[in-house]
C-alpha positions in Angstrom: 0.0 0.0 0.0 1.1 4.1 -0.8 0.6 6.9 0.9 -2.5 7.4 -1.3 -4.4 4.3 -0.4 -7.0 3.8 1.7 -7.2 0.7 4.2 -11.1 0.4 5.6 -10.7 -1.8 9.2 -14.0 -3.1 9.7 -16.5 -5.5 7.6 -20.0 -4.5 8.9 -22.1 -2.3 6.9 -19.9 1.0 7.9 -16.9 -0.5 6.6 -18.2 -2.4 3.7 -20.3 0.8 2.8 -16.6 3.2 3.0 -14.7 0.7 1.2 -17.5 0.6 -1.6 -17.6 4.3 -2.1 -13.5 4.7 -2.2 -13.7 2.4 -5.2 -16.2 3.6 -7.0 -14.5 6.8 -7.1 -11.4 5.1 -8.2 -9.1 5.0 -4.7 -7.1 2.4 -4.1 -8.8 0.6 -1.4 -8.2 -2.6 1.0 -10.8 -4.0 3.7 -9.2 -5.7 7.0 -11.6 -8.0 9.4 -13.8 -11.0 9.3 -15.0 -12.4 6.0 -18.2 -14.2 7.3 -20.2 -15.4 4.8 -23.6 -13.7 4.2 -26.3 -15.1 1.9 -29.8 -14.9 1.7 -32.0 -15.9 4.7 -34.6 -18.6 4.2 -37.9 -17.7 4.2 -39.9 -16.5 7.3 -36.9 -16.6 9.4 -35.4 -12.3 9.8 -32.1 -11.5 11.2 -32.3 -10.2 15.0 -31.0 -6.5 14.1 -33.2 -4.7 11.6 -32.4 -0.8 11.1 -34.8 2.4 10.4 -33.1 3.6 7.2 -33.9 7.2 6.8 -34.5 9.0 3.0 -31.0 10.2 3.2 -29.1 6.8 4.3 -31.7 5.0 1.1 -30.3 7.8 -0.9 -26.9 7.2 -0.3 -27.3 3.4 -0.8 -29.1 4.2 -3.5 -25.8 6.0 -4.8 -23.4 3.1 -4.2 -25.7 1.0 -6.8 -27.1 -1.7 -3.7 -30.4 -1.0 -2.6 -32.1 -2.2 -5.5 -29.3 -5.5 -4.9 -31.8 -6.0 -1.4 -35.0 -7.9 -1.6 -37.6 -5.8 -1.8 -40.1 -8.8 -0.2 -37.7 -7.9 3.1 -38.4 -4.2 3.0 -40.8 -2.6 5.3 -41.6 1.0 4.4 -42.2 3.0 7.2 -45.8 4.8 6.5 -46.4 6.4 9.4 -45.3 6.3 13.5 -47.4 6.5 16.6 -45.6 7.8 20.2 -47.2 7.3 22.8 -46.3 9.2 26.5 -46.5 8.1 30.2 -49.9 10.1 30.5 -51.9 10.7 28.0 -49.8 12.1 25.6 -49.9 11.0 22.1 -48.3 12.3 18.4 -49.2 10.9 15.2 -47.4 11.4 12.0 -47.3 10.5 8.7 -45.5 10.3 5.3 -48.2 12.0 3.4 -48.2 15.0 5.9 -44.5 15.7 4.5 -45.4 14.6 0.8 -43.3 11.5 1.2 -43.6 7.7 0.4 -42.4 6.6 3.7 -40.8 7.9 7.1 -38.0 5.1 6.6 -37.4 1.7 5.6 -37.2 -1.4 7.9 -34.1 -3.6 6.8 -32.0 -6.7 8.0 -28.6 -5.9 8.8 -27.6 -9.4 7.0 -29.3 -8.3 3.9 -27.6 -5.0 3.5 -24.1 -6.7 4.6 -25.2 -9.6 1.8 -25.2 -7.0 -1.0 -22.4 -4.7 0.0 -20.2 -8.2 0.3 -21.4 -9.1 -3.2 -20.6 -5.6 -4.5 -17.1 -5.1 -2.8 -16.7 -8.5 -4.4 -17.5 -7.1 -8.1 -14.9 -4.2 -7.9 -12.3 -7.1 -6.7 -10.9 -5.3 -3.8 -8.0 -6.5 -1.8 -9.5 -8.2 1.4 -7.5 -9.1 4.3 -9.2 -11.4 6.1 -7.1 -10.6 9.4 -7.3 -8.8 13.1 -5.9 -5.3 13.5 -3.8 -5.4 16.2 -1.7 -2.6 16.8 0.1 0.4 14.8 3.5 1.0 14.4 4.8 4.8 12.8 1.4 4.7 11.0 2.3 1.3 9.7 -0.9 -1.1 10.4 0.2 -5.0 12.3 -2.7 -7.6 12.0 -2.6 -11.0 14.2 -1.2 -13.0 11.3 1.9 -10.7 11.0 1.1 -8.9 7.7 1.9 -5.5 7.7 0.1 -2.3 5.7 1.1 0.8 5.3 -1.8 3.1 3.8 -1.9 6.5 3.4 -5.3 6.6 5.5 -6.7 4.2 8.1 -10.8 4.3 8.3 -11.6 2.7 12.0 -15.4 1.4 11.3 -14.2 -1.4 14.0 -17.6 -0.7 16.0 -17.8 0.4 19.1 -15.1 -1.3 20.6 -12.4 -0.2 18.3 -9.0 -1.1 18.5 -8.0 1.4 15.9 -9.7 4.3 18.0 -7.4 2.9 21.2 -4.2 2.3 19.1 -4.4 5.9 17.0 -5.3 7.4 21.2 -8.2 8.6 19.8 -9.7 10.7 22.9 -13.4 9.1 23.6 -15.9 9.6 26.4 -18.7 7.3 27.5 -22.0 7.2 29.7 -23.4 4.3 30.3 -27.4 4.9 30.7 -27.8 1.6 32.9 -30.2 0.1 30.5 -30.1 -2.4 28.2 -31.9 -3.1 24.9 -33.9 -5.9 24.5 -34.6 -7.0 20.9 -36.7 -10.0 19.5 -39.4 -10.5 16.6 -43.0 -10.9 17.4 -46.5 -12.5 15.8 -48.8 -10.1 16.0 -52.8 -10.5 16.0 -53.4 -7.2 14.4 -51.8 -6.2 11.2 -48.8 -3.2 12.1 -50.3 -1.4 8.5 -46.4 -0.2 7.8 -46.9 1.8 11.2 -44.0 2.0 13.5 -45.0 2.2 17.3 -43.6 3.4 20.5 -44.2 4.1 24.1 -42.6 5.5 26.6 -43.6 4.4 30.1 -41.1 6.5 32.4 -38.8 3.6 33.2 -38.7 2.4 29.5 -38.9 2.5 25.9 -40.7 0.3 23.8 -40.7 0.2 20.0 -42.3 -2.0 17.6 -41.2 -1.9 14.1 -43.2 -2.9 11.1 -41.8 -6.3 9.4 -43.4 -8.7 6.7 -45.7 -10.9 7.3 -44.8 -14.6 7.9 -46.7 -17.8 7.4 -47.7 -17.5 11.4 -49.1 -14.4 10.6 -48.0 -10.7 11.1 -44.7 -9.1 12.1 -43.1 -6.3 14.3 -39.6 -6.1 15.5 -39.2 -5.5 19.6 -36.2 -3.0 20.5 -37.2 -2.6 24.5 -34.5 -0.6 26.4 -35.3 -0.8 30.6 -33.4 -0.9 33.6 -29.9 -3.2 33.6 -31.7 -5.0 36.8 -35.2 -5.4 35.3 -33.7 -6.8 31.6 -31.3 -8.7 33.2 -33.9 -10.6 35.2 -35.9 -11.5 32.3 -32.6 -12.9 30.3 -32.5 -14.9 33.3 -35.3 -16.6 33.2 -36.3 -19.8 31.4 -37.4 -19.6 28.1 -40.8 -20.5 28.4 -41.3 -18.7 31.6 -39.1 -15.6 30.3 -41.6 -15.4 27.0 -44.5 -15.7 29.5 -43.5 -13.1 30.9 -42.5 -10.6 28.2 -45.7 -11.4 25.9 -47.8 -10.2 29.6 -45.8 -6.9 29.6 -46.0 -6.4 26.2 -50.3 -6.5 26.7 -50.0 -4.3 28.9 -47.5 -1.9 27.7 -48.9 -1.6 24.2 -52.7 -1.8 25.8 -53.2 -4.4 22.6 -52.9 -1.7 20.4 -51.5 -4.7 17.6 -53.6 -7.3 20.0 -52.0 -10.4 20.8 -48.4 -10.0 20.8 -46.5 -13.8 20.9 -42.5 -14.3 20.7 -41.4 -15.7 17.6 -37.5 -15.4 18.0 -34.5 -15.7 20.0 -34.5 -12.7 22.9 -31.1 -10.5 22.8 -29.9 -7.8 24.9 -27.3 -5.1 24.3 -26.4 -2.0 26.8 -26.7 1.0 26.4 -24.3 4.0 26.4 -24.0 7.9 24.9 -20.6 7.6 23.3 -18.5 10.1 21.7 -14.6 10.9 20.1 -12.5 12.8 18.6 -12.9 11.0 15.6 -9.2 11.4 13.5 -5.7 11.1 14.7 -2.3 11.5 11.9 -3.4 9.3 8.9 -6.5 8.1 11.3 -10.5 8.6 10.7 -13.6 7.2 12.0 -16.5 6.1 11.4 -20.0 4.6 13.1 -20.3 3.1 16.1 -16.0 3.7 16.5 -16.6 7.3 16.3 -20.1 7.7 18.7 -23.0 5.9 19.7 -26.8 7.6 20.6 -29.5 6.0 22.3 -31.5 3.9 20.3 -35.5 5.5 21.0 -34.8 7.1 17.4 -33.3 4.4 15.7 -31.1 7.0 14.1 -27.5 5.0 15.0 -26.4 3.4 11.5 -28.0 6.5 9.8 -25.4 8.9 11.4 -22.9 6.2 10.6 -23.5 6.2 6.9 -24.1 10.2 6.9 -20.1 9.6 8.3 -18.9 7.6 5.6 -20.7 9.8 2.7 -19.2 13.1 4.4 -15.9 11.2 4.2 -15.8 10.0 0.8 -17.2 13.8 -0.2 -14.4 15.4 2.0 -11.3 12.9 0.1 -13.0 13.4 -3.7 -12.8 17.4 -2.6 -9.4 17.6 -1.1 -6.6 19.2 -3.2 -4.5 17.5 -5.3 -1.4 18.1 -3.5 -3.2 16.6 -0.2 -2.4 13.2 0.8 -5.8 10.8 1.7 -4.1 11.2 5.7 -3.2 15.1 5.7 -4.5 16.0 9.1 -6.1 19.2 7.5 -8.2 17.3 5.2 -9.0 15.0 8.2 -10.2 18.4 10.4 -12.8 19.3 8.2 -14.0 15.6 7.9 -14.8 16.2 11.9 -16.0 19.5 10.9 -18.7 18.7 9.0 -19.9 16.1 11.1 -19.7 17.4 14.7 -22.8 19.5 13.9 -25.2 16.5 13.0 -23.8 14.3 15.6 -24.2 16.8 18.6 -27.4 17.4 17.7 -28.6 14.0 17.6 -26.6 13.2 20.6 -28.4 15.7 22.7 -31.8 15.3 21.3 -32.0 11.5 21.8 -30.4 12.2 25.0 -32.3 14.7 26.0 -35.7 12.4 25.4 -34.7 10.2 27.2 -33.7 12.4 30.1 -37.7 13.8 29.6 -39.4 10.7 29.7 -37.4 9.7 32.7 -37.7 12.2 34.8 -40.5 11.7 37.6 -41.9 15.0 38.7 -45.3 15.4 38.2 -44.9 18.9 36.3 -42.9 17.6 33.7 -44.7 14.5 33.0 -47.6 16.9 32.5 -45.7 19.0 30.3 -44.3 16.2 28.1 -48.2 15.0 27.5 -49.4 18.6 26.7 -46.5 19.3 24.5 -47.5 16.1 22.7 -50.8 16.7 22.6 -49.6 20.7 21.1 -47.7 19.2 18.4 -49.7 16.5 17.4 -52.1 19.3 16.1 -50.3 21.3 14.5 -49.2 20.1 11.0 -46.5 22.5 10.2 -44.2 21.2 13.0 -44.6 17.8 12.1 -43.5 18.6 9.0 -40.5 19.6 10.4 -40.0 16.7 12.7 -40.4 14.2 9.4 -38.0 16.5 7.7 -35.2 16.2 10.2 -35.9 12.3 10.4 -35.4 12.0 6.6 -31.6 13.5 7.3 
């Protein structure tokens, strides 16, 4: 590798979707990680993690020549979204109110990693199916003792990242003490391409709108609660721990989708507000390696994806004279997203520090305010508009 090339640490859809861009522009490109194979799932039978994908994230895959790779059969258009408050409160929107097709699109993780694989693939990029392990004078070791030297290194590790620890990328953390619970669900009412959610105080609940299946109609669960009160329901036995889940669910949801009944492995993740410096010398990154968000607005990948297409904008733009790793090239790469990224941060932050809070004049404002803005059709225009970013 030269000091013009480009090596993309990290196969998920971050790194897959970085290393796709920088080749279609023409960069020399490599990919370092795990080469797991990813085909198409049998029928009836959905991958655990499904995303929101928002206008601008479609448009952008839309760009790189794979959404219309994805099976459309597996695509849930988002029509509209009900929220639901902790008293009352209630805000309904819609596509149409924005002149729009759809809020989002509901899609596997495996099927957008299947297509990005396959089109990675077509371009014949170098892939070194190896662990990072360490960097030496901006020289890149991996466990099998290859060693790379590119001109830039793109961390879309996740949020773990080696490369953000090895480059010292500076990165703060808050864990929220809750954890995310996620599963698929049979439900007795049809969903109607609505996605649903209710906050309750203590929790979040969200049902996302999936195909139907042969047992009948399907929503996604993504359930963050108190570490203690998710942990005790991983505990449990299975039969005992879905007994359980499908009676809170009834009551939570007050039936809104009837009959809710597990139909899929339970998984939990935690939770945490995460945030970095995002480039060292040589060094940028990317998703989950350069910040996390609470999940209540399923807006995580998106900000990921906005990442990589601000980075490949920000290399395509750079002068001529500029190496892929110059360090002022780099600085307006964090430039341009520390705007977006705050403000997401603190508004998914700040919802959740609303909804938790206790006191009895804020849970009555929170109501009325959504109560105000769900009549008043301007500002949800505005609210669908953001989303679609």
């Amino acid at each position: 590798m030269n000091k013009e090339s480009v090596l993309v640490c990290g196969t998920g859809i971050a790194g897959l979707s970085a290393a796709l861009g920088l080749a279609r522009a023409g960069a020399d490109v490599a990919l370092l990680g795990p080469r797991a194979a990813a085909s198409a799932a049998a029928a009836d039978i959905y991958c655990p993690r499904v995303y929101a994908i928002s206008a601008s994230s479609q448009a952008f895959l839309c760009g790189l020549g794979v959404w219309d790779m994805m099976d459309a059969r597996r695509i849930t258009p988002v029509e509209a979204m009900e929220v639901y408050g902790d008293g009352g409160g209630a805000l309904h929107l819609n596509a149409w109110q924005a002149a729009q097709t759809a809020l989002a699109w509901i899609v596997e993780s495996s099927e957008m990693e299947r297509v990005l694989q396959q089109a990675v693939q077509v371009f014949g990029l170098a892939w070194h199916a190896e662990k990072f392990q360490r960097l030496e004078s901006k020289a890149v070791l991996t466990d099998s003792g290859r060693t790379l030297q590119p001109g830039l290194l793109v961390g879309a590790d996740g949020a773990r990242s080696p490369v953000r620890e090895a480059a010292g990328i500076s990165h703060d953390t808050r864990a929220y003490g809750d954890t995310g619970l996620v599963v698929h669900l049979t439900a007795e009412l049809p969903h109607q391409n609505a996605a649903l959610q209710w906050f309750t105080g203590d929790s979040i609940l969200a049902l996302l709108p999936l195909p139907d299946t042969a047992d009948g109609h399907q929503v996604s669960m993504v359930w963050s609660m108190p570490d203690a009160l998710a942990n005790e329901l991983m505990a449990l036995p299975e039969a005992e721990r879905n007994a359980r889940l499908e009676s809170r669910l009834a009551m939570t949801s007050g039936g809104r989708l009837g009959r809710l009944t597990v139909r899929s492995p339970l998984f939990g993740f935690p939770l945490y507000l995460e945030k970095s410096a995002m480039i060292a010398p040589g060094v940028a990154l990317v998703g989950d390696a350069a910040h996390r968000v609470h999940p209540l607005a399923g807006q995580g990948l998106n900000l990921g994806l906005a990442d990589v297409e601000e980075l490949l904008r920000i290399l395509a733009a750079r002068e001529g004279y500029r190496p892929v790793g110059d360090m002022r090239v780099l600085r307006r790469y964090r430039r341009a997203r520390a705007e977006a990224i705050l403000a997401m941060s603190a508004a998914t932050d700040g919802l959740h520090r609303l909804f938790a809070a206790q006191a009895a004049p804020v849970a009555w404002a929170r109501n009325a305010g959504m109560h105000w803005v769900d009549r008043l059709p301007f500002v949800k225009q505005l609210l669908i508009g953001a989303a679609a970013r």
